[in-house]
C-alpha positions in Angstrom: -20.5 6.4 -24.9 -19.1 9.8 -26.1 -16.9 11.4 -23.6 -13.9 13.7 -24.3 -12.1 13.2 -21.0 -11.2 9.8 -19.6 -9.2 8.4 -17.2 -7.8 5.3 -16.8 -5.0 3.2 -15.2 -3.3 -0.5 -16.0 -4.8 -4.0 -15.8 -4.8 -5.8 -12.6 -5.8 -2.4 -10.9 -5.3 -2.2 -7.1 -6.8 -0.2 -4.2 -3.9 2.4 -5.1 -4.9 2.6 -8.6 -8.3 2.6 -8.4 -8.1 5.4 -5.4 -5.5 7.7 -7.6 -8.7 7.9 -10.5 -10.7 8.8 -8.1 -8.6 11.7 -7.4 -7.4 12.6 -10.7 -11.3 12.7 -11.5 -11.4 15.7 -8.5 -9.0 17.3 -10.8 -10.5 16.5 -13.9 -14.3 16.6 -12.6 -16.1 15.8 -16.7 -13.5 13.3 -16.8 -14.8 9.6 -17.1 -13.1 6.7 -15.0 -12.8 3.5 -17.1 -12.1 0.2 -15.1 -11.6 -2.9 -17.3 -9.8 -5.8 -18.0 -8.3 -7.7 -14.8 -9.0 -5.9 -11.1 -8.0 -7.3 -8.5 -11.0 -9.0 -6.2 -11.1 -6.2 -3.8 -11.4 -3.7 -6.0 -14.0 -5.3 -8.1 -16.4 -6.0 -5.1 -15.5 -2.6 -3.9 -16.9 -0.4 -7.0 -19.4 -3.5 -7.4 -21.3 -2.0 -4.1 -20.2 1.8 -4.3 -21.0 1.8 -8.1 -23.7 5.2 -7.6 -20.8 6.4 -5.3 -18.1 5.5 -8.0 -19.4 5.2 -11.5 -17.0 3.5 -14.1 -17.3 2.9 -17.9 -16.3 -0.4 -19.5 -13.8 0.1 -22.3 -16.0 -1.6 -24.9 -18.6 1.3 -24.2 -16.5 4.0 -25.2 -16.7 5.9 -28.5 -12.9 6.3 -29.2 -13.3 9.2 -31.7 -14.5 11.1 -29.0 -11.4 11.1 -26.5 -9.6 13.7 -26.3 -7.7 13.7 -23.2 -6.4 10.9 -21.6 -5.3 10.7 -18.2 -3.3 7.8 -17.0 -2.8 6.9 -13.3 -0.1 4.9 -12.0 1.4 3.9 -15.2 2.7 5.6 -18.8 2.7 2.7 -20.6 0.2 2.0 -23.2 0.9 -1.8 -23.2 -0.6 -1.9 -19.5 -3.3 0.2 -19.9 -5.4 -3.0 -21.9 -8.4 -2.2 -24.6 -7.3 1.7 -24.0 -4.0 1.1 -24.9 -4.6 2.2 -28.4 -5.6 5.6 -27.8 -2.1 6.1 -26.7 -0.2 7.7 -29.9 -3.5 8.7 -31.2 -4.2 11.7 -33.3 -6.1 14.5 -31.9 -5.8 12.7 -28.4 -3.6 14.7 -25.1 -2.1 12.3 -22.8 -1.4 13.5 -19.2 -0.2 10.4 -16.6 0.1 10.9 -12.8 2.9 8.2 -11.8 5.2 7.4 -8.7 7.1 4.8 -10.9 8.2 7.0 -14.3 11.2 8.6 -14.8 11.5 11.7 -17.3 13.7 10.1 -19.3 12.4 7.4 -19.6 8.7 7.9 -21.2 7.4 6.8 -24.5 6.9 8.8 -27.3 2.9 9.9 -26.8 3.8 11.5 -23.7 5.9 14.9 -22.9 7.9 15.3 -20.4 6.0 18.4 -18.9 2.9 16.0 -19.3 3.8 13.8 -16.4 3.3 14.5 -12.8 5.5 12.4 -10.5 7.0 11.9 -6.9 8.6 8.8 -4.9 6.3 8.5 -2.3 5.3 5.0 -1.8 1.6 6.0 -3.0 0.7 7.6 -6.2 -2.8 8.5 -4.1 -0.3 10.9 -1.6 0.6 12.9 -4.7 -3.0 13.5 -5.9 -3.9 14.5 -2.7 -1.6 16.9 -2.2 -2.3 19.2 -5.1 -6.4 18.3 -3.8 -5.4 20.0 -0.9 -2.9 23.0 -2.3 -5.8 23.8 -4.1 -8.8 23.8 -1.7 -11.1 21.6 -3.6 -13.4 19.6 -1.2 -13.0 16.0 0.2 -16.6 14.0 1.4 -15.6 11.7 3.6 -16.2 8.8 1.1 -13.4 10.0 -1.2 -11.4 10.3 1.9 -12.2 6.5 2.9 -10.9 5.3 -0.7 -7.8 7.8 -0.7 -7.1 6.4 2.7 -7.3 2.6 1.1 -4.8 2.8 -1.2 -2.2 5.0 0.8 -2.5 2.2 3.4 -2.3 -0.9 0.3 0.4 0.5 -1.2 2.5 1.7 1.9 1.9 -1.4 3.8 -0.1 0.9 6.2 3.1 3.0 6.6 5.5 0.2 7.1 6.8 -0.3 3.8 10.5 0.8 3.0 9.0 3.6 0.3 6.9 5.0 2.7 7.5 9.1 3.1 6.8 11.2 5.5 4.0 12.8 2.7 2.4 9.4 2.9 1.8 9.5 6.5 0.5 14.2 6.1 -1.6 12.1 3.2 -2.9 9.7 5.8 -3.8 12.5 8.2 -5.3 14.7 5.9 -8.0 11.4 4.8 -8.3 10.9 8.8 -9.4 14.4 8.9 -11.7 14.6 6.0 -13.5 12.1 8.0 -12.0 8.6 6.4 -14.4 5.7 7.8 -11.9 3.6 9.9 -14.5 1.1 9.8 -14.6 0.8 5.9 -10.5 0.9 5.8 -10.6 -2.6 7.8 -13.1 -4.1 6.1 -11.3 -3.5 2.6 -7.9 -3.8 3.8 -6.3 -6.6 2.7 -4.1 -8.1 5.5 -0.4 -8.6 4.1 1.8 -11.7 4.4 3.7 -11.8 7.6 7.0 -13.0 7.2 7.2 -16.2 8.2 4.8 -16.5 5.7 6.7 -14.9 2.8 9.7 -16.9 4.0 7.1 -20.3 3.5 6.0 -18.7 0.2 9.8 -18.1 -1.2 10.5 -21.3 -0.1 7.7 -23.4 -2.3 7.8 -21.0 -5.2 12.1 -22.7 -5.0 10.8 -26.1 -5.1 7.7 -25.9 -7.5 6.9 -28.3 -10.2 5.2 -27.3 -13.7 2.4 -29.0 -14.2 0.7 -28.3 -18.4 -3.0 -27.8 -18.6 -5.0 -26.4 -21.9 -4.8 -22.7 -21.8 -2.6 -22.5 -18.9 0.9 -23.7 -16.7 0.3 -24.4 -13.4 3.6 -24.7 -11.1 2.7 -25.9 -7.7 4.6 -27.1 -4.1 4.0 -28.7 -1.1 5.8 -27.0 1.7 5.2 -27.0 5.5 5.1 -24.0 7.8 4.9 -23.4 11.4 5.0 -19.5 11.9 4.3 -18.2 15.7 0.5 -18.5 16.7 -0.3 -20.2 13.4 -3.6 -22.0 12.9 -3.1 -25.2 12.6 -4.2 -25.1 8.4 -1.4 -23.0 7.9 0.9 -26.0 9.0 0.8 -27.7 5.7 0.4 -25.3 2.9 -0.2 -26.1 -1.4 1.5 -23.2 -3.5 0.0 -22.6 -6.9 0.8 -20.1 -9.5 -1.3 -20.3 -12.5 0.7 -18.8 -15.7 -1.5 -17.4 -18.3 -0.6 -18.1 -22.0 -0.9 -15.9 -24.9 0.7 -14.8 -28.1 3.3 -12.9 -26.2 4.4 -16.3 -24.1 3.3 -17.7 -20.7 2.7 -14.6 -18.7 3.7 -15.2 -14.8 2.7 -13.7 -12.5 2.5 -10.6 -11.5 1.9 -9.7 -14.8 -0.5 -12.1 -16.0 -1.8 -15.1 -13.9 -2.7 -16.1 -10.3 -0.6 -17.0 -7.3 -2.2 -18.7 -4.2 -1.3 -20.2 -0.8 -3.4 -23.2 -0.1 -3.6 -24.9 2.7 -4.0 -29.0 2.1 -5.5 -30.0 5.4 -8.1 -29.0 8.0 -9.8 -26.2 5.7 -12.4 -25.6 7.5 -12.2 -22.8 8.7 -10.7 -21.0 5.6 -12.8 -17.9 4.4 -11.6 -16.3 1.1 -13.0 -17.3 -2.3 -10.4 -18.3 -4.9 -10.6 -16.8 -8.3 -12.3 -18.7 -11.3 -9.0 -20.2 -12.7 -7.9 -21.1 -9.5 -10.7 -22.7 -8.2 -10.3 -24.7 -11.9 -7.2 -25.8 -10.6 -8.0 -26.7 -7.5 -10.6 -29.0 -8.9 -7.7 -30.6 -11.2 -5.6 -31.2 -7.9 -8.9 -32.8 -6.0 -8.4 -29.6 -3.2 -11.0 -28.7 -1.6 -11.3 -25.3 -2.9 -11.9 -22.6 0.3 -8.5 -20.4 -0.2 -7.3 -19.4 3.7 -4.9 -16.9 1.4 -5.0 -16.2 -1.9 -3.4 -12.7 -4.2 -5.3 -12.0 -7.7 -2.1 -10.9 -9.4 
């Protein structure tokens, strides 16, 4: 596929992400989003059922010798950006990145400093959407719904300690433009309370490596009894599955998957592990329903 604008963001893409190329597209309307490598679950089934609303290209579809602008969301670095990260430093091709992590300073070579566009609000999406709105063009209410998403993933629904107050004018201006609050919890992945994080830090100190082919798993038995707990969350199996490669075991979050699994009474878990956990479920004889599980 021959396209001389694309846009694209780094592996493991979240709602925040995946919302922010949506926006950069509104800015960039011939612009292509590409979507490949790991995306996390909610993502994936996301675009899966708004695919007409949200087209995406694979990476293996596009002719490279026909980019030639790139536009990177939520990252400058061409080591994250997967099978596009080649076009990075390539000849002929512009690179433009909209990021809420960069520093001037600190950028690699292929990108200028007056080719980034950054802020430190806790959502890259806030910043998109505030030069959408400084500059009139339109929001349907379906772009509004996935803006909305990933301000609310990636500020913890306003909670988190990066929030701004342009996160929250962000949030308003979706509301307005007629964000489905209906759609935002459905796709809203609830958060770890703390008691649970506490129960997670706690396993993750006392975890045991365990080698398979392709893989280290390092898993714990811990017990937890946060306030108005079901009674699965009592007893709770901690696995991280560690992704080798030629560049070393990758943990997670940058390569891998970490799960919570409760050990006893699972039925009434709901959430579908990934493939590779539910591989190493099997290999524990676990009964493989996931009450909580994070696609890192």
């Amino acid at each position: 596929m021959r396209t001389p604008e694309l846009i694209a963001t780094h592996t493991n893409t979240d709602f925040d992400a995946f919302a922010a190329m949506v926006a950069a597209r509104k800015l960039y309307p011939e612009a292509r989003l590409c979507l490949g490598g790991a995306v996390n679950r909610n993502v994936r089934e996301f675009q899966a059922l708004y695919a007409d609303a949200v087209p995406v290209v694979d990476p293996a579809d596009v002719d490279r010798d026909s980019v030639r602008r790139l536009i990177l969301v939520d990252t400058v670095h061409a080591g994250r950006l997967g099978d596009l990260g080649d076009l990075c430093g390539r000849e002929g091709v512009q690179v433009i990145a909209f990021d809420h992590h960069a520093h001037a300073d600190e950028l690699p070579d292929y990108l200028a400093a007056d080719a980034l566009v950054s802020s430190n609000d806790g959502s890259l999406v806030t910043l998109l959407v505030r030069i959408i709105a400084e500059r009139g063009i339109p929001v349907t209410p379906f772009e509004a719904t996935v803006f909305a998403l990933g301000i609310h993933e990636d500020t913890g629904s306003l909670t988190f300690a990066t929030t701004t107050t342009r996160d929250a004018e962000a949030l308003a201006f979706c509301m307005r433009a007629g964000a489905d609050t209906e759609l935002l919890e459905k796709w809203l992945a609830n958060a770890l309370t703390p008691a649970q994080r506490l129960t997670l830090a706690a396993a993750l100190e006392t975890a045991e490596e365990l080698p398979i082919p392709e893989a280290s798993v390092r898993f714990s038995m811990t017990f937890s009894r946060p306030a108005k707990a079901p009674p699965q969350m009592n007893r709770m199996l901690v696995v991280s599955i560690c992704r080798k490669s030629w560049l070393g075991c990758l943990r997670p979050p940058w390569g891998g998957t970490l799960a919570m699994v409760p050990s006893m009474s699972l039925s009434n878990a709901c959430c579908t592990p990934s493939p590779d956990t539910s591989r190493v479920m099997e290999t524990f004889s676990v009964r493989r329903a996931i009450l909580s599980i994070s696609s890192m």
